[in-house]
TISEVEX-31494 format. One record per atom (N, C-alpha, C): residue in one letter; residue number from 1; x, y, z; atom name. Coordinates in steps of 0.02 Angstrom, whole numbers, plus 50000, padded with zeros to 5 digits. Layout:
! TISEVEX-31494
['A', NUM, [X, Y, Z], 'CA'],
...
//
This chain:
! TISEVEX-31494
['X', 1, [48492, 48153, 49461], 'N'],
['X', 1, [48524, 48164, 49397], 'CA'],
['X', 1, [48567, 48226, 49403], 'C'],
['X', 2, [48632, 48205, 49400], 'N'],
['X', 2, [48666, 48288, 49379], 'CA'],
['X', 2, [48636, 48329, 49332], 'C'],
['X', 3, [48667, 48415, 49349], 'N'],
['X', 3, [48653, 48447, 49308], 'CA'],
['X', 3, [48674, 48445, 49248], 'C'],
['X', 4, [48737, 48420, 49230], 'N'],
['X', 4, [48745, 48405, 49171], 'CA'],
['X', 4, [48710, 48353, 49121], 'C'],
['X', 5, [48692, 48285, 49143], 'N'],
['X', 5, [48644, 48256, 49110], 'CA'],
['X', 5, [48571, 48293, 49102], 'C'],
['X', 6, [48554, 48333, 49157], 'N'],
['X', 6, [48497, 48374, 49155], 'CA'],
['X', 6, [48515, 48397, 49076], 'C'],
['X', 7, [48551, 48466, 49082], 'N'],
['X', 7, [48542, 48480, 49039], 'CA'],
['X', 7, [48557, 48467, 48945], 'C'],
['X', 8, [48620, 48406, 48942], 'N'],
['X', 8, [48613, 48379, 48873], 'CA'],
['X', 8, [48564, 48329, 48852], 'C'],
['X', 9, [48486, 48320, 48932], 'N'],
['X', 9, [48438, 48295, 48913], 'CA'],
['X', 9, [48401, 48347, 48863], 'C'],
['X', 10, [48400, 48395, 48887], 'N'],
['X', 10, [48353, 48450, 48876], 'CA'],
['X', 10, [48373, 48465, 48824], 'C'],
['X', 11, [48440, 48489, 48824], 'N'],
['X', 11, [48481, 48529, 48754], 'CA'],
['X', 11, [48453, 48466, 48679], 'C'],
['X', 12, [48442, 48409, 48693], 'N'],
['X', 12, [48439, 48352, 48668], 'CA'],
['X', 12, [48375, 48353, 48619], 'C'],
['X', 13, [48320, 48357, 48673], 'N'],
['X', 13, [48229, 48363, 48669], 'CA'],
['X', 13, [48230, 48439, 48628], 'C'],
['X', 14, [48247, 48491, 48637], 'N'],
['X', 14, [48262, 48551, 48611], 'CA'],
['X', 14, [48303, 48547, 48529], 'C'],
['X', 15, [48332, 48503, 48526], 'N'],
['X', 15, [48347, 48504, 48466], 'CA'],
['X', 15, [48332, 48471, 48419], 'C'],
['X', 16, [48297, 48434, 48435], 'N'],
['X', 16, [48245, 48369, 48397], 'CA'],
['X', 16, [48185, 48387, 48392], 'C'],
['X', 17, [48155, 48417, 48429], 'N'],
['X', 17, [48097, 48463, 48416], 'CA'],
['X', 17, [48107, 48518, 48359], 'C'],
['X', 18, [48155, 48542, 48369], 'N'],
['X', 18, [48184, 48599, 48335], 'CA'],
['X', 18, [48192, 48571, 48241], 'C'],
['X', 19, [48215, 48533, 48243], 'N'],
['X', 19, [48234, 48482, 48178], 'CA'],
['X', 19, [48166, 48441, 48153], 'C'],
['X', 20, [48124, 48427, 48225], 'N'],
['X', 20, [48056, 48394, 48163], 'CA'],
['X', 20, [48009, 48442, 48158], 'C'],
['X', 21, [48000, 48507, 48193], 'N'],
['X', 21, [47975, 48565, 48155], 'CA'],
['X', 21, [47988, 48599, 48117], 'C'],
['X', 22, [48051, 48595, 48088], 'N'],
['X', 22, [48080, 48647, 48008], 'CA'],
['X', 22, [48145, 48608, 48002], 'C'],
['X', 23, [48115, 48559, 47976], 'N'],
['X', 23, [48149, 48501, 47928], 'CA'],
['X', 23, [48149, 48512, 47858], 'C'],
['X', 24, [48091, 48564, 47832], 'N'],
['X', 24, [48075, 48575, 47756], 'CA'],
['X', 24, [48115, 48646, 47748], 'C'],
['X', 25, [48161, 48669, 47798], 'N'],
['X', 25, [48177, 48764, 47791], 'CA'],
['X', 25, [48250, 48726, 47798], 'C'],
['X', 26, [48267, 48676, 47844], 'N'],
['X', 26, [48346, 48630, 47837], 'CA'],
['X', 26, [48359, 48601, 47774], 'C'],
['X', 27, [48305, 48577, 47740], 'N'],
['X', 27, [48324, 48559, 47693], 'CA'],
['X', 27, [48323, 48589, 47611], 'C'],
['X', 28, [48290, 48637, 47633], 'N'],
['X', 28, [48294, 48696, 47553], 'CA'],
['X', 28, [48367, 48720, 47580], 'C'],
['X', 29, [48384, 48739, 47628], 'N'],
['X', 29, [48441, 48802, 47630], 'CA'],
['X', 29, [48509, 48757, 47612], 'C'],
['X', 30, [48505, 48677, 47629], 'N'],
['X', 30, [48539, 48654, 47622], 'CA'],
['X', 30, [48575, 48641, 47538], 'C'],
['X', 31, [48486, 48632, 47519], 'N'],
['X', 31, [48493, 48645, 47439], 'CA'],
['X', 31, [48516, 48698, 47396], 'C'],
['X', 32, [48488, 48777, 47427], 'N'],
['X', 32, [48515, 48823, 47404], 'CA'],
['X', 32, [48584, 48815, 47400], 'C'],
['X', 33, [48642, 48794, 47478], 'N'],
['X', 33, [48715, 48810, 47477], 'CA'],
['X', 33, [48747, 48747, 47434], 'C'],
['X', 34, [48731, 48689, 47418], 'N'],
['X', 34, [48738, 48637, 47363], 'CA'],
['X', 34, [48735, 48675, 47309], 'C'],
['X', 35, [48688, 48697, 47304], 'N'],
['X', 35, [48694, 48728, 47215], 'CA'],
['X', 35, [48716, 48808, 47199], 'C'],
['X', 36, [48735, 48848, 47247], 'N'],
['X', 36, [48770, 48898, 47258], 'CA'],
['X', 36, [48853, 48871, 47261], 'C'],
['X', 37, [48869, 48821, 47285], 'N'],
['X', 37, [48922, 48795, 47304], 'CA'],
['X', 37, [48947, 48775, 47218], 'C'],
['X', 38, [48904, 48732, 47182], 'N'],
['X', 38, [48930, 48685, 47110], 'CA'],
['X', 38, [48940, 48764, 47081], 'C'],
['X', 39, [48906, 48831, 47097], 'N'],
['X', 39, [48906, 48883, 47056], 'CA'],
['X', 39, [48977, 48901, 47060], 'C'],
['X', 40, [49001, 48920, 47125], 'N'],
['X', 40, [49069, 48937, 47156], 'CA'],
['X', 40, [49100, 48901, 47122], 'C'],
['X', 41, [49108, 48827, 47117], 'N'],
['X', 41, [49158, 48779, 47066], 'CA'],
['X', 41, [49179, 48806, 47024], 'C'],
['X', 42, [49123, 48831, 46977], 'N'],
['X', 42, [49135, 48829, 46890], 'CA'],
['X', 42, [49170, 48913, 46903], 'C'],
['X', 43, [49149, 48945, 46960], 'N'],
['X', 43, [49193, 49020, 46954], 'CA'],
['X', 43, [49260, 49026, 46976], 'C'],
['X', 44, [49282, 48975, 47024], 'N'],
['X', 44, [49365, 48969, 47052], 'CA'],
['X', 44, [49386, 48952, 47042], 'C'],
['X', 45, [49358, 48866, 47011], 'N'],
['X', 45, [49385, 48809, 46990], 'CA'],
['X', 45, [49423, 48770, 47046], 'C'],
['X', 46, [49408, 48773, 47082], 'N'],
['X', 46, [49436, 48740, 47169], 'CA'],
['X', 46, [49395, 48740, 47220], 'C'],
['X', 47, [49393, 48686, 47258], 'N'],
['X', 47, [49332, 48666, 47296], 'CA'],
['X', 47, [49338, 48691, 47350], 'C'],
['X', 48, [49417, 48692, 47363], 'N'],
['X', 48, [49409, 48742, 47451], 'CA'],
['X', 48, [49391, 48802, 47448], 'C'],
['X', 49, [49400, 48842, 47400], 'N'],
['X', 49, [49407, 48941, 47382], 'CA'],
['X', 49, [49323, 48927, 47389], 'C'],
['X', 50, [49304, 48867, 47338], 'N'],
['X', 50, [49228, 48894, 47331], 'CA'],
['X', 50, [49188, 48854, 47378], 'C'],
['X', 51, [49200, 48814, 47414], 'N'],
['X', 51, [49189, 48785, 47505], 'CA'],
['X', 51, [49177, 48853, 47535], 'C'],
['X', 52, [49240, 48884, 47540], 'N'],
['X', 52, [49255, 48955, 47574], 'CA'],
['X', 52, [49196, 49012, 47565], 'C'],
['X', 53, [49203, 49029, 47500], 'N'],
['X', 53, [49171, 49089, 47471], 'CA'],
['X', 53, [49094, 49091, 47500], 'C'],
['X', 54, [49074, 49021, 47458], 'N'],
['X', 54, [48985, 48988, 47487], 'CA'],
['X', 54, [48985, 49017, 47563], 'C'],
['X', 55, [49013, 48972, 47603], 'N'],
['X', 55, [49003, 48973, 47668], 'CA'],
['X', 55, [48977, 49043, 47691], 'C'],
['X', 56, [49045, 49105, 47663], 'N'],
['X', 56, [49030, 49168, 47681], 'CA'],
['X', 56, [48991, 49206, 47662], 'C'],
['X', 57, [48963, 49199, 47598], 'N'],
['X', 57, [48922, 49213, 47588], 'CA'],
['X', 57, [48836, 49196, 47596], 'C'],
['X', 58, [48835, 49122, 47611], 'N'],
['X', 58, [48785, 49101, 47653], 'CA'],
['X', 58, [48774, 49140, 47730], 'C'],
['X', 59, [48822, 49143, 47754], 'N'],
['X', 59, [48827, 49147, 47815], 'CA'],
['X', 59, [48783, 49225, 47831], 'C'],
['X', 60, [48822, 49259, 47765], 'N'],
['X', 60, [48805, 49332, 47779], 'CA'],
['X', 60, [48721, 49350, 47745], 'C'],
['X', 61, [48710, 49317, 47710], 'N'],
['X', 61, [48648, 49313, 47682], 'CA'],
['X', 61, [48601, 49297, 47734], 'C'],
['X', 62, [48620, 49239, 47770], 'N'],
['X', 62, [48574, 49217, 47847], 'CA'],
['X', 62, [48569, 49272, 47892], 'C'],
['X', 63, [48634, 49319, 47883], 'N'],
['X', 63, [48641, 49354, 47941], 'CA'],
['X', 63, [48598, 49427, 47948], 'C'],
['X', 64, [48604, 49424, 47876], 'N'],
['X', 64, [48581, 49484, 47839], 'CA'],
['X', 64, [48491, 49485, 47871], 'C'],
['X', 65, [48468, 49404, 47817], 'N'],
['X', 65, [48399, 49407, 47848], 'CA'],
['X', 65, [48355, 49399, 47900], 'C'],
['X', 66, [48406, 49360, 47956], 'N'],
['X', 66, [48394, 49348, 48036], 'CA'],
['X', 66, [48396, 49401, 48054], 'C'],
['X', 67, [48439, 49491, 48047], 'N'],
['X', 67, [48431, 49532, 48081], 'CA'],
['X', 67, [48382, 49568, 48077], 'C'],
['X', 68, [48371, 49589, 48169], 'N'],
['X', 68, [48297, 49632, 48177], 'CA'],
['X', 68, [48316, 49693, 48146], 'C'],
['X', 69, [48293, 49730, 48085], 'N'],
['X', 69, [48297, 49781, 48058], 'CA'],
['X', 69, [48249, 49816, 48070], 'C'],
['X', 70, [48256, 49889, 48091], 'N'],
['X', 70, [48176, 49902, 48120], 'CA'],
['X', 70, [48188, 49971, 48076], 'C'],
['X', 71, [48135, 49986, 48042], 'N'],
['X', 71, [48121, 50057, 47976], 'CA'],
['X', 71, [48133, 50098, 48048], 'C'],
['X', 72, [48165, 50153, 48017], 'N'],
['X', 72, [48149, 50227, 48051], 'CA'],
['X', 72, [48071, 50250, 48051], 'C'],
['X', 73, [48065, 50292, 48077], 'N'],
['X', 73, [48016, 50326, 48075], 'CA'],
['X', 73, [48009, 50382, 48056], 'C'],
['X', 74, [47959, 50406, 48005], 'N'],
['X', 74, [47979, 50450, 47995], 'CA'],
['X', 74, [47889, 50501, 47990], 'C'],
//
């Protein structure tokens, strides 16, 4: 088997695993940016600005809470 089938076997098994263990955290966040998104609507009144806005602000919210923040010490 090439390495390349090697690995979009793997990359494959890795992501399906990945998806039937936090299938319930895919699908709230999905819900959060759906209804963060209808919010954006009623504030721009245009679906791309508030497509846009959501996204970045999702994005940064994820980014925000994925980072390792480590307290000082004090």
């Amino acid at each position: 088997m090439s390495k390349v089938l090697y690995f979009f076997k793997h990359a494959g098994i890795k992501i399906g695993l990945f998806l039937r263990s936090n299938w319930a955290y895919i699908l709230w966040g999905a819900l959060h940016f759906t209804l963060a998104y209808f919010v954006m609507i009623q504030i721009f009144y245009e679906k791309q600005s508030a497509l846009l806005y959501t996204a970045i602000i999702y994005g940064a919210s994820l980014g925000f809470s994925l980072s390792p923040v480590v307290p000082s010490p004090h």
